[in-house]
N, C-alpha and C positions, 0 to 999 in steps of 0.2 A: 504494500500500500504506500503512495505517496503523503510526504508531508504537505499540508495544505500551504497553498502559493499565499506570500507576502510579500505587500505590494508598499514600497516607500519610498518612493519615487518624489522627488519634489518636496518632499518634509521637513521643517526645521531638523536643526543634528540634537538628536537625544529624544524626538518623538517617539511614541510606542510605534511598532509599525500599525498598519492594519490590514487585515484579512480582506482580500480581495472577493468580491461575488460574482459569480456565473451573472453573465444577460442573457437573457432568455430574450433572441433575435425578433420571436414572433410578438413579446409584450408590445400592449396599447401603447405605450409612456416611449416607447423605443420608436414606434411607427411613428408618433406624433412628432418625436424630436428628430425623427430624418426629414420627416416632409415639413417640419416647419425652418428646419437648417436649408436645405434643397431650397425653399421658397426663398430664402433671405439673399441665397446664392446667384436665384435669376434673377431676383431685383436688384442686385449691384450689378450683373452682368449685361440686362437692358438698360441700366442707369448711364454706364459707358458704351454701347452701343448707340444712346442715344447723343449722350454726345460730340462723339465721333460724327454722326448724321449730320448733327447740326453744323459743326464746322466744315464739313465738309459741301453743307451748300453753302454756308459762308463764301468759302473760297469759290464754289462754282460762281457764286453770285460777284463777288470782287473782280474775280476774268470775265467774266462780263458787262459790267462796268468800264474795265480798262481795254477791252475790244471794242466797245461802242465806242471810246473817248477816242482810240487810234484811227478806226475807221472814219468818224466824221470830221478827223483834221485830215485828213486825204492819204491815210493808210492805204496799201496795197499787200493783200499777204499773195506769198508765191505761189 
């Protein structure tokens, strides 16, 4: 039989350890804290998607600005 696992990871020096417990993968409490972590993760990951978006019609919109200003001082593109 093994000694049960003890887990002290990160503890002040001289804390008692303490006895690690099994997760039980299928628990409510374990569902709830992926798909609520998962949820946190798209909303920072749309948050910068978005934007990128935005700057990036920024900039579409700035070249074109400065296309219109060339062209109607008497630009010619090749």
């Amino acid at each position: 039989m093994h000694p049960p696992r003890i887990d002290n990871a990160g503890a002040p020096e001289g804390a008692s350890p303490k006895k690690s417990m099994p997760i039980d993968p299928n628990s409510r409490a374990v569902k709830e804290a992926l798909k609520e972590g998962l949820q946190e993760w798209l909303n920072d990951q749309m948050a910068e998607f978005g934007k990128w978006s935005l700057r990036t019609l920024l900039a579409l919109f700035v070249a074109g600005i400065v296309w219109l200003a060339l062209v109607s001082a008497g630009w010619k593109h090749p």
